[in-house]
TIFIPA-240131 format. One record per residue: residue number from 1; residue in three letters; y negated, x, z of N, C-alpha, C in turn. Coordinates in nm, 3 decimals. Layout:
! residues N
{NUM,"ALA",{Y,X,Z},{Y,X,Z},{Y,X,Z}}
...
//
This chain:
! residues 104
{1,"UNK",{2.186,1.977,1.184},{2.171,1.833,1.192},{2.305,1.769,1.225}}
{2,"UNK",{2.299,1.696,1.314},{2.423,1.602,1.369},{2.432,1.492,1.297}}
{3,"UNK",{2.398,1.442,1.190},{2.380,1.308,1.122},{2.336,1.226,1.177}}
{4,"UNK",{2.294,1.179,1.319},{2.207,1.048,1.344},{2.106,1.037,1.327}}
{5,"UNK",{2.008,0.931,1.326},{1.889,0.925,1.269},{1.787,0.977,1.391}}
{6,"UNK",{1.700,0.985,1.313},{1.559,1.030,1.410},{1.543,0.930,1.477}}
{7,"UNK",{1.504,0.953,1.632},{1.452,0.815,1.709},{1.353,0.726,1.680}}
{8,"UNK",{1.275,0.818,1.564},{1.160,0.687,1.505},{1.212,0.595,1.425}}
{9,"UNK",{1.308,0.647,1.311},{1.388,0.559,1.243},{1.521,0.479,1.329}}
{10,"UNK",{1.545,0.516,1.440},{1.629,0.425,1.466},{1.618,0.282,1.542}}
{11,"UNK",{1.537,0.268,1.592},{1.395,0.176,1.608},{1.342,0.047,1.540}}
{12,"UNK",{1.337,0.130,1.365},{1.312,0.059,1.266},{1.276,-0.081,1.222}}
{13,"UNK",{1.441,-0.133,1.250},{1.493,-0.233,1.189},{1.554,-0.291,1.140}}
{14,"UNK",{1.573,-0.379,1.037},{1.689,-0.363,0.917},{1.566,-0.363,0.817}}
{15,"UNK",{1.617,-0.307,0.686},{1.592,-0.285,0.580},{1.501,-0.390,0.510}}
{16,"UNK",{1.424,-0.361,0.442},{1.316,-0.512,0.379},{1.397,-0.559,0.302}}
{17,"UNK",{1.428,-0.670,0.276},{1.452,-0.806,0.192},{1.444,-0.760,0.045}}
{18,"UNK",{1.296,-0.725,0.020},{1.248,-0.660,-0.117},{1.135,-0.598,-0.108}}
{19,"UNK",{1.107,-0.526,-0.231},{0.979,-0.490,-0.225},{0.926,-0.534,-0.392}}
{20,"UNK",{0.805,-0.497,-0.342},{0.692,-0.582,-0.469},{0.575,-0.452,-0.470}}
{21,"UNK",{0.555,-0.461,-0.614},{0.442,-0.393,-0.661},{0.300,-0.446,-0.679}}
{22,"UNK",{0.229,-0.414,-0.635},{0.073,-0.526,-0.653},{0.038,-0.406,-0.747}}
{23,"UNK",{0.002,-0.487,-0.911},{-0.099,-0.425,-1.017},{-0.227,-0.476,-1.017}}
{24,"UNK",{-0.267,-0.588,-0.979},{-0.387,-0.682,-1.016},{-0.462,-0.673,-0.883}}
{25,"UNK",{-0.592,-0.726,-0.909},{-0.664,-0.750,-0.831},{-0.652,-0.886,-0.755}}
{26,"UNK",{-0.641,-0.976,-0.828},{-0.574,-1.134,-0.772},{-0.440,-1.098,-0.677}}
{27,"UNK",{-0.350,-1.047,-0.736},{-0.213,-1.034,-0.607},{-0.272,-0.950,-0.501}}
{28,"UNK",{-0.334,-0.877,-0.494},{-0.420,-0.776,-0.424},{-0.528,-0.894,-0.277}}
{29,"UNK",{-0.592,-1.032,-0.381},{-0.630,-1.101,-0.282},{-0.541,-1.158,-0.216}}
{30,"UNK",{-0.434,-1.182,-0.271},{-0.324,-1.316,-0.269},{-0.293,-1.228,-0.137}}
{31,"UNK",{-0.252,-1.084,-0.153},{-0.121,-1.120,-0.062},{-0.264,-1.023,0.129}}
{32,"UNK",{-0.410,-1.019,0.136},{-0.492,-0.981,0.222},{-0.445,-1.039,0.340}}
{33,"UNK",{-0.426,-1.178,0.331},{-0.403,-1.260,0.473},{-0.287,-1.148,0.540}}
{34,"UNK",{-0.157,-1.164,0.485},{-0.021,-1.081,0.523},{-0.070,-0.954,0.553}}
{35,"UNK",{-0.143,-0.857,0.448},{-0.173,-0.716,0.518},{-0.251,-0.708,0.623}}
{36,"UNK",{-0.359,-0.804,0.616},{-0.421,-0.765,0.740},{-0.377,-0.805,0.893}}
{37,"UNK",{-0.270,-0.911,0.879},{-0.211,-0.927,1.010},{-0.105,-0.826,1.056}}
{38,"UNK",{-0.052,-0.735,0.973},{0.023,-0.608,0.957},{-0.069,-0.518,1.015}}
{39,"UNK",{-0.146,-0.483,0.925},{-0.292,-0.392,0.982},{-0.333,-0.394,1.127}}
{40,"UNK",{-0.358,-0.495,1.178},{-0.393,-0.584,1.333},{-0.267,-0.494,1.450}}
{41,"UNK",{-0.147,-0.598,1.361},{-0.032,-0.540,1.457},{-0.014,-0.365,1.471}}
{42,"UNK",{-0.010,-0.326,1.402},{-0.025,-0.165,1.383},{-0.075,-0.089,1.440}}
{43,"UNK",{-0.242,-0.113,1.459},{-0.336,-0.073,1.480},{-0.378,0.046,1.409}}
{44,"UNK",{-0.361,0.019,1.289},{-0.442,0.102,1.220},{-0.561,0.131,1.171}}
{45,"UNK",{-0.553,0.230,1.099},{-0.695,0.307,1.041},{-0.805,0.213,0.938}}
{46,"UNK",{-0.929,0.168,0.944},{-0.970,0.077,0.841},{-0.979,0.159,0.748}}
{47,"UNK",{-0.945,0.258,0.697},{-0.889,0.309,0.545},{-0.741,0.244,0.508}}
{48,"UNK",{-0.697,0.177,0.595},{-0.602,0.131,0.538},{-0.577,0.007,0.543}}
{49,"UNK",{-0.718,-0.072,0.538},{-0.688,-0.218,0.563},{-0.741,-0.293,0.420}}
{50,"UNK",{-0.684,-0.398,0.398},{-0.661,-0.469,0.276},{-0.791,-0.467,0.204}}
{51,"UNK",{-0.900,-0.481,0.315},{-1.052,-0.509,0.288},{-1.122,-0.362,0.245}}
{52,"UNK",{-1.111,-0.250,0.270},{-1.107,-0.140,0.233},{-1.069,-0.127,0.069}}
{53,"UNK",{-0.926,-0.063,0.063},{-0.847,-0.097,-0.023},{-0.917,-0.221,-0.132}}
{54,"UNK",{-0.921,-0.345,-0.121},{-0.994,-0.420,-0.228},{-1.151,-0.392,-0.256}}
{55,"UNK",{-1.226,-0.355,-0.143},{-1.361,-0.339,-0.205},{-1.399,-0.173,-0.228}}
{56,"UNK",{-1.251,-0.102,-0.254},{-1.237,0.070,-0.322},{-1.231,-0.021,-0.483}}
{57,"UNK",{-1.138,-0.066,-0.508},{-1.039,-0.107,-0.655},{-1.197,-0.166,-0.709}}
{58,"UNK",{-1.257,-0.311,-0.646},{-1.380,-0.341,-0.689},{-1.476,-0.213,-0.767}}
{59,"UNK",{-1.520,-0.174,-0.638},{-1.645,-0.069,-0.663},{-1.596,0.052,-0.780}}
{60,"UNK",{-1.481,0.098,-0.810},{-1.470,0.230,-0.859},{-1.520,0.215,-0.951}}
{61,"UNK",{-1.589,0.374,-1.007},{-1.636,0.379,-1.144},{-1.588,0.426,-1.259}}
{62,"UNK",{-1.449,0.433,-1.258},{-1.365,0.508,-1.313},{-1.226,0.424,-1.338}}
{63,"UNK",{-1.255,0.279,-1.311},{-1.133,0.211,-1.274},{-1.069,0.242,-1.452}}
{64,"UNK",{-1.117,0.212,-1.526},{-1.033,0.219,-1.688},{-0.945,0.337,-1.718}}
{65,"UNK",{-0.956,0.430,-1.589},{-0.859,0.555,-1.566},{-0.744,0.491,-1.500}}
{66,"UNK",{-0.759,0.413,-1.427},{-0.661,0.403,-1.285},{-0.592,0.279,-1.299}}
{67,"UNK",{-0.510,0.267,-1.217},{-0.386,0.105,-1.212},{-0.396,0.142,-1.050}}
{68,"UNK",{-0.360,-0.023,-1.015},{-0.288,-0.059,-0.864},{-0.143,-0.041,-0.893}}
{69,"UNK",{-0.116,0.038,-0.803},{0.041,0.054,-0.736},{0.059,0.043,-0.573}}
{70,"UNK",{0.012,-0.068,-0.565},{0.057,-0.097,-0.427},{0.176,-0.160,-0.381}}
{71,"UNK",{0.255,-0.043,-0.314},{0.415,-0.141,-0.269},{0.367,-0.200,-0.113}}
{72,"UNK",{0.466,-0.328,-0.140},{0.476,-0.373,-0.026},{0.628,-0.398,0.026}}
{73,"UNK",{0.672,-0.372,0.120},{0.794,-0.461,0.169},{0.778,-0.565,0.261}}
{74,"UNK",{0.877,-0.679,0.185},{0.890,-0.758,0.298},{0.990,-0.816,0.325}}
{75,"UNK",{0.994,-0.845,0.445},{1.143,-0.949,0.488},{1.143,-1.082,0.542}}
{76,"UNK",{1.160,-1.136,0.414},{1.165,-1.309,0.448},{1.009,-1.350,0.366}}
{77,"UNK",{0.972,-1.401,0.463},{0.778,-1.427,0.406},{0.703,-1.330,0.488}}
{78,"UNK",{0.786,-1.249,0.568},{0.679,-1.128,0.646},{0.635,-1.003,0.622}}
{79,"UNK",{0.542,-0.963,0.584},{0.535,-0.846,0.502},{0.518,-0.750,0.658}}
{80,"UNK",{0.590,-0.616,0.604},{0.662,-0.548,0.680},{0.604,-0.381,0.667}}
{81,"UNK",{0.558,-0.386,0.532},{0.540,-0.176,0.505},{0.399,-0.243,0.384}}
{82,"UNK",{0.356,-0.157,0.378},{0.251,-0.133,0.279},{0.229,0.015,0.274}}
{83,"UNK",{0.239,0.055,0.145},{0.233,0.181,0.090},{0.132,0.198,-0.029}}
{84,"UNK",{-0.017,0.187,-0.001},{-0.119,0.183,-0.113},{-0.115,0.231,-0.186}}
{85,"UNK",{-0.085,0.280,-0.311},{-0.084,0.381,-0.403},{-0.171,0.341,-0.508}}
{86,"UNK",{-0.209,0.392,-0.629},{-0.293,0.383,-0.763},{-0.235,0.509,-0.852}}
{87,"UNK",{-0.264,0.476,-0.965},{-0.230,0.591,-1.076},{-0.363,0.626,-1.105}}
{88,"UNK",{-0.363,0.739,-1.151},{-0.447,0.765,-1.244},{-0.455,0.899,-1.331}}
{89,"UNK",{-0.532,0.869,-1.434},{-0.515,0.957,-1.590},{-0.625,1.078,-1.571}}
{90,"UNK",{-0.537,1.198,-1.574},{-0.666,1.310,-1.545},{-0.556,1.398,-1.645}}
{91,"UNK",{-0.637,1.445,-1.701},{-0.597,1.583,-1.818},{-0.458,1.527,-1.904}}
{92,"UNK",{-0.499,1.415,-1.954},{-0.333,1.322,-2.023},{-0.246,1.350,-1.945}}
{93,"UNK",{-0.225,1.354,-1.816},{-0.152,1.287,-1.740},{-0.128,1.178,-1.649}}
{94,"UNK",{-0.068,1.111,-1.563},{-0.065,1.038,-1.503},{-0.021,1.066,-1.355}}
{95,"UNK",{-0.059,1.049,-1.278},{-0.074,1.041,-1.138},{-0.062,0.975,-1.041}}
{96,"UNK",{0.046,0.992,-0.957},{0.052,0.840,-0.886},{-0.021,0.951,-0.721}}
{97,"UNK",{-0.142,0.886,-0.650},{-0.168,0.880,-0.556},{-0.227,0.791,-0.469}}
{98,"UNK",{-0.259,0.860,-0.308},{-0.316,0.682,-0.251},{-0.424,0.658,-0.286}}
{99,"UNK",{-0.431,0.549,-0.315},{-0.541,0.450,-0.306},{-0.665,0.470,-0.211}}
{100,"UNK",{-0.764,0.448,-0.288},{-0.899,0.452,-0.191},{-0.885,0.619,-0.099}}
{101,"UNK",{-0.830,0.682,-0.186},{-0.864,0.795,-0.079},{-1.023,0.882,-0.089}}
{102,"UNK",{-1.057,0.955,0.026},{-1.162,1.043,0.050},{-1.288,1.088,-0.085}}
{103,"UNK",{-1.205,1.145,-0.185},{-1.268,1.173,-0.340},{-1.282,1.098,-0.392}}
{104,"UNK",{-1.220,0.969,-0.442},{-1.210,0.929,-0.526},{-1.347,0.816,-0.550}}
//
């Protein structure tokens, strides 16, 4: 390795402003408008769109196992990264994986 960055990371940007954790279902609505215009720009997968993601957290049957850990970054008022995650409690442990995935 020569130390410069990968051409995908160099691309990037600058760095987010901050990042924020969504636990609730309310910050989860609050912040849909911002992800899904992220989502749009992206062109991503509808497994990974806000509306997905909120009507997984709704429906689960198991939610009294699990928490929202959804990071977001953003810079300024623009949200920038979303990284869905959830915990959850299997064999007294705790688990951080994504959200709304395939099994769950």
């Amino acid at each position: 390795m020569n130390g410069a960055a990968p051409a995908a990371f160099a691309d990037a940007g600058p760095a987010p402003e901050r990042l924020e954790i969504v636990r609730t279902a309310d910050r989860l609505t609050a912040v849909a408008e911002a992800w899904h215009g992220l989502w749009c720009e992206a062109g991503a997968l509808i497994f990974q769109s806000p509306h997905w993601i909120g009507a997984w957290w709704r429906t689960l049957p198991d939610r009294e196992r699990r928490k929202l850990m959804i990071v977001l970054a953003w810079q300024g008022e623009r949200l920038v990264a979303v990284l869905p995650l959830a915990t959850c409690r299997r064999r007294g442990l705790r688990l951080l994986e994504w959200a709304a995935k395939d099994h769950t």
